[in-house]
N, C-alpha and C positions, 0 to 999 in steps of 0.2 A: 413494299408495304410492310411485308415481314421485318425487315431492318429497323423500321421507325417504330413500329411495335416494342421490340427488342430494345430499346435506346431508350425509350420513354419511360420502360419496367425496370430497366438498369438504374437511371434517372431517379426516379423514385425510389427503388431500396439504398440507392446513394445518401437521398435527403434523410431518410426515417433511419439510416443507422448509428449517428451520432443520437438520436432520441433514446432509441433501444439502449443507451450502452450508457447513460446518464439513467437511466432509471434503475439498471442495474446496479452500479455502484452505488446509487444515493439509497436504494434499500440494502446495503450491505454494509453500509457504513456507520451505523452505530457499534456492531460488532467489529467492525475491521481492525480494533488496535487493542493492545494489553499495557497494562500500568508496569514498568520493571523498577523496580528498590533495591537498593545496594546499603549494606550499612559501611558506612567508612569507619575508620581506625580510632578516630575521634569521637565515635559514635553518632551522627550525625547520619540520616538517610536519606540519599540523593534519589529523588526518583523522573523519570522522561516515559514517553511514550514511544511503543513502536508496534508496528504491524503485528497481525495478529501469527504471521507464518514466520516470524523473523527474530532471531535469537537476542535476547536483551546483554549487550556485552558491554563489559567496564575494566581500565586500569585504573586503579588508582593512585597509583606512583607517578601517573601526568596528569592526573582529573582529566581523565579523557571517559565519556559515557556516552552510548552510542547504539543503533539498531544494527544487529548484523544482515550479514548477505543469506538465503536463503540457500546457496550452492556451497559457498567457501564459510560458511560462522561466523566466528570471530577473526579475523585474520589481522 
């Protein structure tokens, strides 16, 4: 009887933790990203989005613009 107790409570935090973890995120998502702008050589300002924990990185000797990694930067 203990066991089907156990399995049905399991069961249930199973089903309601994708709920939890969607309300989360969707109240933090307005915040979640930053605007990054680069002025190029030509003067012309490229700008993309990227997380808000995550480095805004650019070359622009390949037009390459890009979010970084939060561990490695720019790499």
């Amino acid at each position: 009887m203990l066991r089907v107790l156990f399995s049905v409570a399991a069961a249930a935090l199973l089903a309601a933790a994708p709920l939890a973890l969607t309300a989360t995120t969707a109240a933090a998502a307005p915040n979640a990203t930053k605007v990054c702008k680069h002025k190029t050589s030509s003067g012309k300002i490229k700008t993309w989005r990227c997380g808000k924990d995550q480095p805004c990185c650019s070359a622009e000797m390949i037009n390459y613009y890009t979010c970084g990694s939060k561990t490695l930067g720019c790499l």
